[in-house]
C-alpha positions as YAML, in Angstrom:
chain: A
units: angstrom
residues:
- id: 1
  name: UNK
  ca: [-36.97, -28.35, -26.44]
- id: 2
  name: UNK
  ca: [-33.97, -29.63, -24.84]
- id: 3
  name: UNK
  ca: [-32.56, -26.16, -24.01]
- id: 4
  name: UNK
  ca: [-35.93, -25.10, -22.56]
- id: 5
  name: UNK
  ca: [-35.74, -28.98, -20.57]
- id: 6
  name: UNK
  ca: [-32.44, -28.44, -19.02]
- id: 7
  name: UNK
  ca: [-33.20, -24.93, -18.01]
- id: 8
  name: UNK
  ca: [-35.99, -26.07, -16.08]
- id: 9
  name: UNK
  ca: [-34.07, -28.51, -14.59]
- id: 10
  name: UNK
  ca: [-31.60, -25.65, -13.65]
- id: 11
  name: UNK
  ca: [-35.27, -24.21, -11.80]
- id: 12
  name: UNK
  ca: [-35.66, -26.71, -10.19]
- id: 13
  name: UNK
  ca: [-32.32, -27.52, -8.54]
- id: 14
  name: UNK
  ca: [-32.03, -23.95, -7.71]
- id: 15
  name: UNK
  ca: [-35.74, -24.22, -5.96]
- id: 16
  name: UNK
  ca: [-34.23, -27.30, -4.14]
- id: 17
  name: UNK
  ca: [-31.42, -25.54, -2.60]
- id: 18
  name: UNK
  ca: [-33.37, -22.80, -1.73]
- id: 19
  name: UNK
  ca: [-35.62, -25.06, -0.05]
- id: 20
  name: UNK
  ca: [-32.86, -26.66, 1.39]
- id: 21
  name: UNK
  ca: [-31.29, -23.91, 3.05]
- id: 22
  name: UNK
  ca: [-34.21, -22.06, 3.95]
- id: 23
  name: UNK
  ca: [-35.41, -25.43, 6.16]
- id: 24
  name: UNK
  ca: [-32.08, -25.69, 7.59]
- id: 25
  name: UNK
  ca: [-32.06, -22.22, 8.52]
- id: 26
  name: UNK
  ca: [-35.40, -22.70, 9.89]
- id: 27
  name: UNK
  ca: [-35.11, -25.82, 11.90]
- id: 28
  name: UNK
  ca: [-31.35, -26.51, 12.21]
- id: 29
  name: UNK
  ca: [-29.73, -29.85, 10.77]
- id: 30
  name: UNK
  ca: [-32.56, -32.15, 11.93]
- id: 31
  name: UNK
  ca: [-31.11, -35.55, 12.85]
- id: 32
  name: UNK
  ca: [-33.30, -39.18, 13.09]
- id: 33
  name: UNK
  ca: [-34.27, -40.46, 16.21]
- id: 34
  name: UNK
  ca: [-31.83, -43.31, 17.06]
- id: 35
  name: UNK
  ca: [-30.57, -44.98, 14.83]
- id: 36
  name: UNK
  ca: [-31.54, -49.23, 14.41]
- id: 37
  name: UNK
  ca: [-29.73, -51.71, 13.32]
- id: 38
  name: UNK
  ca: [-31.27, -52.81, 9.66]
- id: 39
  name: UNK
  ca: [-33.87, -55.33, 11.21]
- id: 40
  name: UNK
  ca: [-35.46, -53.30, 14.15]
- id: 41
  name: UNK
  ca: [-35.66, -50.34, 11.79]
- id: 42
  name: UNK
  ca: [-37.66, -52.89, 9.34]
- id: 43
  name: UNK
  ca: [-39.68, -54.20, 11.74]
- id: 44
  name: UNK
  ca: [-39.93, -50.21, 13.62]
- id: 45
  name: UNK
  ca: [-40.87, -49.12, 10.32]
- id: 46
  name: UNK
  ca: [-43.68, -51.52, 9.66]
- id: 47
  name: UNK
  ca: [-44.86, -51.39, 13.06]
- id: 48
  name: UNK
  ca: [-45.03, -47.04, 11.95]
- id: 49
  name: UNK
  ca: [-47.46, -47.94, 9.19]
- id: 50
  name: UNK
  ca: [-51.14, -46.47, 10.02]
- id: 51
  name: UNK
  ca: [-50.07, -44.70, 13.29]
- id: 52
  name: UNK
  ca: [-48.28, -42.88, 14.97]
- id: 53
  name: UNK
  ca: [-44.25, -42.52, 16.28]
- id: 54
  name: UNK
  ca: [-45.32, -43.04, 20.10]
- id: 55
  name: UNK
  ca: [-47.58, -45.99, 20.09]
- id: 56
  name: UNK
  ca: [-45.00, -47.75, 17.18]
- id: 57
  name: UNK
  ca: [-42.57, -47.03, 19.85]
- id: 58
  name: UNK
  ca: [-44.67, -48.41, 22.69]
- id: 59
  name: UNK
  ca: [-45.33, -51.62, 20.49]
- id: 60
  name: UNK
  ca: [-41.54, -51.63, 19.55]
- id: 61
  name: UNK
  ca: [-40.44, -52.26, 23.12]
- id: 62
  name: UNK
  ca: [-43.31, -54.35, 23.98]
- id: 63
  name: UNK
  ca: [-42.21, -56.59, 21.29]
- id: 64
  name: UNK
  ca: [-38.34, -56.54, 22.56]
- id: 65
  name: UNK
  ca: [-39.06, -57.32, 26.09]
- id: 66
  name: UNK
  ca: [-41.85, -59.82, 25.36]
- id: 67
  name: UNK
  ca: [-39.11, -62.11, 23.12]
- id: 68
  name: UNK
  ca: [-35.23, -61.96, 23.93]
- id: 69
  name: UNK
  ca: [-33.95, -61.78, 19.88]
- id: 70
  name: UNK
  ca: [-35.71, -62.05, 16.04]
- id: 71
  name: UNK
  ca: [-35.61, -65.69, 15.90]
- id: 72
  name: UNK
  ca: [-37.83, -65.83, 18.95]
- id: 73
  name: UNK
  ca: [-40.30, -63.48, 17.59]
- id: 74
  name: UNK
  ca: [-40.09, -65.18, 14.16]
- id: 75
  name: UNK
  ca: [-41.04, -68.91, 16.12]
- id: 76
  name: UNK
  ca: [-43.48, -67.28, 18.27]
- id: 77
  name: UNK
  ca: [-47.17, -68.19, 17.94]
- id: 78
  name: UNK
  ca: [-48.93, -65.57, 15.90]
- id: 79
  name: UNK
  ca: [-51.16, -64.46, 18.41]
- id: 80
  name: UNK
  ca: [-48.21, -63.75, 20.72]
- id: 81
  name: UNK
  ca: [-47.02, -61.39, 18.61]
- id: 82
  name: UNK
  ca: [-50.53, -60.04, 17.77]
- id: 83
  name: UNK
  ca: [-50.85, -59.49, 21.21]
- id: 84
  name: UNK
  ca: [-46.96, -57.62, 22.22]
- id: 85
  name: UNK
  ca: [-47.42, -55.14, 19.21]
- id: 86
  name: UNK
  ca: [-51.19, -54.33, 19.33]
- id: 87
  name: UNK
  ca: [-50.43, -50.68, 20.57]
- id: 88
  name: UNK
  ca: [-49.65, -50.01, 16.93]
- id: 89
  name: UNK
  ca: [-52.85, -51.09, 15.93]
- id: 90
  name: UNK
  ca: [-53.69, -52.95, 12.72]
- id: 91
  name: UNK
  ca: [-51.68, -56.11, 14.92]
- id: 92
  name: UNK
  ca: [-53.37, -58.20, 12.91]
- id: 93
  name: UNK
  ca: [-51.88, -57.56, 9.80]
- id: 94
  name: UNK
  ca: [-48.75, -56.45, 11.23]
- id: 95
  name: UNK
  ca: [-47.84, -59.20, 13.39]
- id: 96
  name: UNK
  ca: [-47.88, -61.93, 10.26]
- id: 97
  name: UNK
  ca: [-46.45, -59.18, 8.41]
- id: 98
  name: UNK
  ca: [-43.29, -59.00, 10.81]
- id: 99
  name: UNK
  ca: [-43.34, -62.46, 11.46]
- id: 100
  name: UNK
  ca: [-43.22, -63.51, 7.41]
- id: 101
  name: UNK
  ca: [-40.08, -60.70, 7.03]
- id: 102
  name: UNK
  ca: [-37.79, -62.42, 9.25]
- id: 103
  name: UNK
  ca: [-38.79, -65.77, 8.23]
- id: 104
  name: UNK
  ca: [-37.32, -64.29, 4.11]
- id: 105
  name: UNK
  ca: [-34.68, -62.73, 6.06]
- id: 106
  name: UNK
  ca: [-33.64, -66.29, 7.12]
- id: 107
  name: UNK
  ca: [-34.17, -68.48, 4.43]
- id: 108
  name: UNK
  ca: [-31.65, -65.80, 2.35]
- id: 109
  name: UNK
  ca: [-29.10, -65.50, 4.96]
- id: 110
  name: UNK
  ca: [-29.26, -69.81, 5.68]
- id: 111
  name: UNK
  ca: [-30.73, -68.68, 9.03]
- id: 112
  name: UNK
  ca: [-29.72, -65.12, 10.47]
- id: 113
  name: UNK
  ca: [-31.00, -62.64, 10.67]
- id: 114
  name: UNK
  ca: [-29.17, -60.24, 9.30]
- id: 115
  name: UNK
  ca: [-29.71, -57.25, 6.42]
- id: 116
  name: UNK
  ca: [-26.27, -56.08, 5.88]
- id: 117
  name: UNK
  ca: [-26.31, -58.01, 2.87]
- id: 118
  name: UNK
  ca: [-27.60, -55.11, 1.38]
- id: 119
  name: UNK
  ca: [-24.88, -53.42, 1.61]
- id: 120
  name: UNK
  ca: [-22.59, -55.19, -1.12]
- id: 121
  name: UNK
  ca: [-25.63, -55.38, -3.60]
- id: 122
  name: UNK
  ca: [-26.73, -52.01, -5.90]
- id: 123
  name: UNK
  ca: [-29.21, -50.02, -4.70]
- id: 124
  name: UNK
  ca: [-31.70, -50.53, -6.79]
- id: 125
  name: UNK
  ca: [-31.28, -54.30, -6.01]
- id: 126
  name: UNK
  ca: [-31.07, -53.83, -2.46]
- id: 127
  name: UNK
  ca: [-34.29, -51.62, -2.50]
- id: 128
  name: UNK
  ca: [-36.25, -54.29, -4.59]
- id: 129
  name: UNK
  ca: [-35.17, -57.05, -2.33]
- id: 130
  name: UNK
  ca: [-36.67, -55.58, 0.88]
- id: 131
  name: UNK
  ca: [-40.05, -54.49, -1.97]
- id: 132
  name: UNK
  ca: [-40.40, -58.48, -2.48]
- id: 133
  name: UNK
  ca: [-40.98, -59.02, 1.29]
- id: 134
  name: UNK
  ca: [-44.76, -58.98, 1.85]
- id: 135
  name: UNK
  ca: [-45.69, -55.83, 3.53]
- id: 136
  name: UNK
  ca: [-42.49, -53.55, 2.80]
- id: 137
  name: UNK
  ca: [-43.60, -50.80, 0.42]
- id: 138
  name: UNK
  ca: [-41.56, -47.83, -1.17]
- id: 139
  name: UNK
  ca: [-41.06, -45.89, 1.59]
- id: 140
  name: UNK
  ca: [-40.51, -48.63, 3.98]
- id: 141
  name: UNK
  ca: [-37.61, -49.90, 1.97]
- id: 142
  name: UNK
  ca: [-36.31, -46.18, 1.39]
- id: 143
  name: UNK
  ca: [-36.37, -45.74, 5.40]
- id: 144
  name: UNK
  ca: [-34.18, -48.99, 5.92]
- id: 145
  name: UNK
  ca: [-31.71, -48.19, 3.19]
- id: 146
  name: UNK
  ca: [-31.29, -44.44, 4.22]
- id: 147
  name: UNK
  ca: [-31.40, -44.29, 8.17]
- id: 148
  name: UNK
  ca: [-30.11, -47.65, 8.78]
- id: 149
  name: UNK
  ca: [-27.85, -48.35, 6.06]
- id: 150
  name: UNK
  ca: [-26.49, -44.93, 4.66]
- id: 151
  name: UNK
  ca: [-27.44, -46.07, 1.40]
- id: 152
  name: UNK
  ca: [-29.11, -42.79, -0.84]
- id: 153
  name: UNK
  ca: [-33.16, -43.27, -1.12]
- id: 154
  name: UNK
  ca: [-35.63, -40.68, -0.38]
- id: 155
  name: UNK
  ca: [-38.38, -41.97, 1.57]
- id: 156
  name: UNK
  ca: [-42.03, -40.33, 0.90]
- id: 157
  name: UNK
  ca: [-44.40, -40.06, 3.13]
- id: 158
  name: UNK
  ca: [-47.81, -39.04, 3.46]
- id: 159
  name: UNK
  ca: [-46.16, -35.49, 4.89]
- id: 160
  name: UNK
  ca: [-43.83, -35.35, 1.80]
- id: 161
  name: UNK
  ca: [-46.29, -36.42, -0.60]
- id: 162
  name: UNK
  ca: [-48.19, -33.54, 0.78]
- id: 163
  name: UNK
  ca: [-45.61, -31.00, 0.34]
- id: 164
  name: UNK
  ca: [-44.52, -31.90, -2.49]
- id: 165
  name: UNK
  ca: [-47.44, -31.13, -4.46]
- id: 166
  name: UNK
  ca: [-48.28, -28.24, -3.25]
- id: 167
  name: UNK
  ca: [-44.84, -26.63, -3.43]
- id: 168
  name: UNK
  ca: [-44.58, -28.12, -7.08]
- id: 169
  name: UNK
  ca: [-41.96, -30.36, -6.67]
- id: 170
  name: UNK
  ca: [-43.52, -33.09, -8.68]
- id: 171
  name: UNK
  ca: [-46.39, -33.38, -10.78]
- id: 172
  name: UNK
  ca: [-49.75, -33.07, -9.12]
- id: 173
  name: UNK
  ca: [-51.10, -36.34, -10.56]
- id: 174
  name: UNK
  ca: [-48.20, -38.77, -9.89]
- id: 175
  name: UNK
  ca: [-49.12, -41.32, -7.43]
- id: 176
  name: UNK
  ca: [-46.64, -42.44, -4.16]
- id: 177
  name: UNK
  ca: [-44.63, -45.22, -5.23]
- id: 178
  name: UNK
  ca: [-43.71, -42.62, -8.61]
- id: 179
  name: UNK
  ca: [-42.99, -39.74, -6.58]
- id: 180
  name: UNK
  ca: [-40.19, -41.85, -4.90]
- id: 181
  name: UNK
  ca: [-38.58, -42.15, -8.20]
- id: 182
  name: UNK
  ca: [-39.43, -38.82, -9.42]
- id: 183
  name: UNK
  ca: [-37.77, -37.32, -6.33]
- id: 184
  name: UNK
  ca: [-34.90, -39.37, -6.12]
- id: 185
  name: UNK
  ca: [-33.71, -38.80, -9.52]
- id: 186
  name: UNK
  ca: [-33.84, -34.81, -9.32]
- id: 187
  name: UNK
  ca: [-33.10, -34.10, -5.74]
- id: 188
  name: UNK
  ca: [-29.04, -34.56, -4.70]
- id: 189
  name: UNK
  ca: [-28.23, -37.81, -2.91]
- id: 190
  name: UNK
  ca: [-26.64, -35.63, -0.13]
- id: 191
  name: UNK
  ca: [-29.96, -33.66, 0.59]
- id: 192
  name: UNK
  ca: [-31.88, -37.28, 1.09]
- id: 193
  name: UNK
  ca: [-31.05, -37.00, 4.75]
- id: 194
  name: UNK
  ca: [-31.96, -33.62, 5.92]
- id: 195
  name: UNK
  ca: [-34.90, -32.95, 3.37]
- id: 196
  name: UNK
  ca: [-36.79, -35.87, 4.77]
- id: 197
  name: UNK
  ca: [-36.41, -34.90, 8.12]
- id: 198
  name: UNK
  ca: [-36.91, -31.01, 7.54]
- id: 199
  name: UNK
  ca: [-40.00, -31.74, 5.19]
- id: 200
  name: UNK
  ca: [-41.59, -34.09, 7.67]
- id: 201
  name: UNK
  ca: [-41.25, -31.09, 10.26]
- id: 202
  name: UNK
  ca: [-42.47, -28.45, 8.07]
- id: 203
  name: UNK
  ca: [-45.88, -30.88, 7.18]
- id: 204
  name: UNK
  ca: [-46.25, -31.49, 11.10]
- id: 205
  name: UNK
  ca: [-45.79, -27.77, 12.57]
- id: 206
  name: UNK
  ca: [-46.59, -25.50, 9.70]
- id: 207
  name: UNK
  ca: [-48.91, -27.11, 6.31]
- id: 208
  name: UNK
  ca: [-51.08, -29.81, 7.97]
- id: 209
  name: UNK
  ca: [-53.05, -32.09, 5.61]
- id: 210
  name: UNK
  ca: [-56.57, -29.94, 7.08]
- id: 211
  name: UNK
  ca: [-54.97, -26.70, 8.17]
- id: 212
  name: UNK
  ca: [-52.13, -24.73, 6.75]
- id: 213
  name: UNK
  ca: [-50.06, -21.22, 8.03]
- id: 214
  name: UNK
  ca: [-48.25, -20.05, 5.04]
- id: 215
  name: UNK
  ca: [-47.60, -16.80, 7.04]
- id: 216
  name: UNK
  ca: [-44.98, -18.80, 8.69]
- id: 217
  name: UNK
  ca: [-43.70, -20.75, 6.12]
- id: 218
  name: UNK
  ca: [-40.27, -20.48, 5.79]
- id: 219
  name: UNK
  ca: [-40.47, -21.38, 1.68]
- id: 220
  name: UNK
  ca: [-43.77, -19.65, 1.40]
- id: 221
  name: UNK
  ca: [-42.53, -17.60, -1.53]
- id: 222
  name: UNK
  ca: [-41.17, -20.68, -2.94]
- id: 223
  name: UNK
  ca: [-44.38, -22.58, -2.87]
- id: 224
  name: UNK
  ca: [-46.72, -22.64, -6.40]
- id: 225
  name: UNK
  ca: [-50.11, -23.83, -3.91]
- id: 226
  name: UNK
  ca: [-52.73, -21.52, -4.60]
- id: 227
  name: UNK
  ca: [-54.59, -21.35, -1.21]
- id: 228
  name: UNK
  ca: [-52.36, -19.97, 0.73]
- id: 229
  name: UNK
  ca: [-53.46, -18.46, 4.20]
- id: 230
  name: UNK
  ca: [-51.35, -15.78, 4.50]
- id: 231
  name: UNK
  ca: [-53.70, -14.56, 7.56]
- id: 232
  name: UNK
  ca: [-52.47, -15.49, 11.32]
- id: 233
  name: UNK
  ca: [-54.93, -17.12, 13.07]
...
């Protein structure tokens, strides 16, 4: 049993790489839009939640010119901040949500806000700090820690969850918040980066969630979902 374990594992990193390279080879070395300091890529990243990159973007900058710093949005009346970010819909939620973040932020850091904190704790710790905040999920915290902060997580999102199953990456029952671990503990730390990015593109221009072209898959040989449409449109 553990012969037959570790030579699946030896599958499986092989199908990684291939993956890996194939994507690259595909798309180039994808890179993420730019980069934000630990806080705006929080708050960017919850503002993402439920919709999509150009109205989170729009509601982003509406929120930055409506208040000069954090602290500002963070004292604000709620409905001020309803209102800047309401392009990203949900505002509602969101706004509180945003607003309560910085307000933990500040009561850990005696008043700034500031995550580099993070950086001198473990990762696991660091990732279940920014899980307590109300409102920061798995993949939230796994965006902040990667693209912001360099430190290895593997962010899954609805794309990756997606892809994931059908290639046969993980098992086809294993909820979200699992497949982060799942993922994480099988895929190389220094494939986080690009994988992400390449898998995100792949979901977006090639298997949608309703309508799929495995005739120009790159990894199409490489993927275990059975109904493939292997017919151009």
């Amino acid at each position: 049993m553990v012969e037959q374990s570790e030579a699946s594992e030896r599958v499986y990193q092989e199908k990684i790489r291939q993956i890996r390279h194939r994507l690259m080879a595909a798309f180039g070395k994808p890179e993420w839009r730019d980069p934000l300091p630990p806080v705006d890529e929080l708050v960017s990243t919850i503002l993402s939640q439920n919709t999509n990159d150009v109205n989170r973007d729009v509601a982003f900058e509406k929120l930055r010119d409506t208040f000069p710093d954090w602290e500002s949005v963070m004292n604000a009346p709620a409905a001020e901040v309803i209102e800047a970010i309401r392009t990203a819909g949900l505002a509602n939620q969101k706004g509180p949500r945003i607003q309560g973040a910085l307000q933990e932020i500040a009561a850990y850091t005696d008043g700034e806000i500031d995550l580099s904190f993070l950086q001198d704790l473990p990762t696991e710790e660091a990732r279940q700090w920014l899980m307590n905040v109300k409102g920061v999920g798995p993949k939230t915290a796994a965006i902040v820690l990667l693209f912001s902060m360099g430190i290895p997580a593997f962010p899954v999102d609805t794309h990756i969850y997606r892809l994931t199953g059908r290639i046969g990456l993980r098992p086809a029952n294993l909820n979200v918040e699992k497949t982060h671990t799942y993922l994480e503990e099988r895929i190389p730390e220094d494939a986080f980066y690009d994988l992400h990015l390449n898998l995100i593109r792949l979901g977006r221009e090639v298997c949608g969630a309703r309508k799929w072209h495995c005739y120009r898959c790159p990894i199409e040989d490489l993927c275990a979902f059975k109904e493939k449409n292997l017919a151009p449109d």
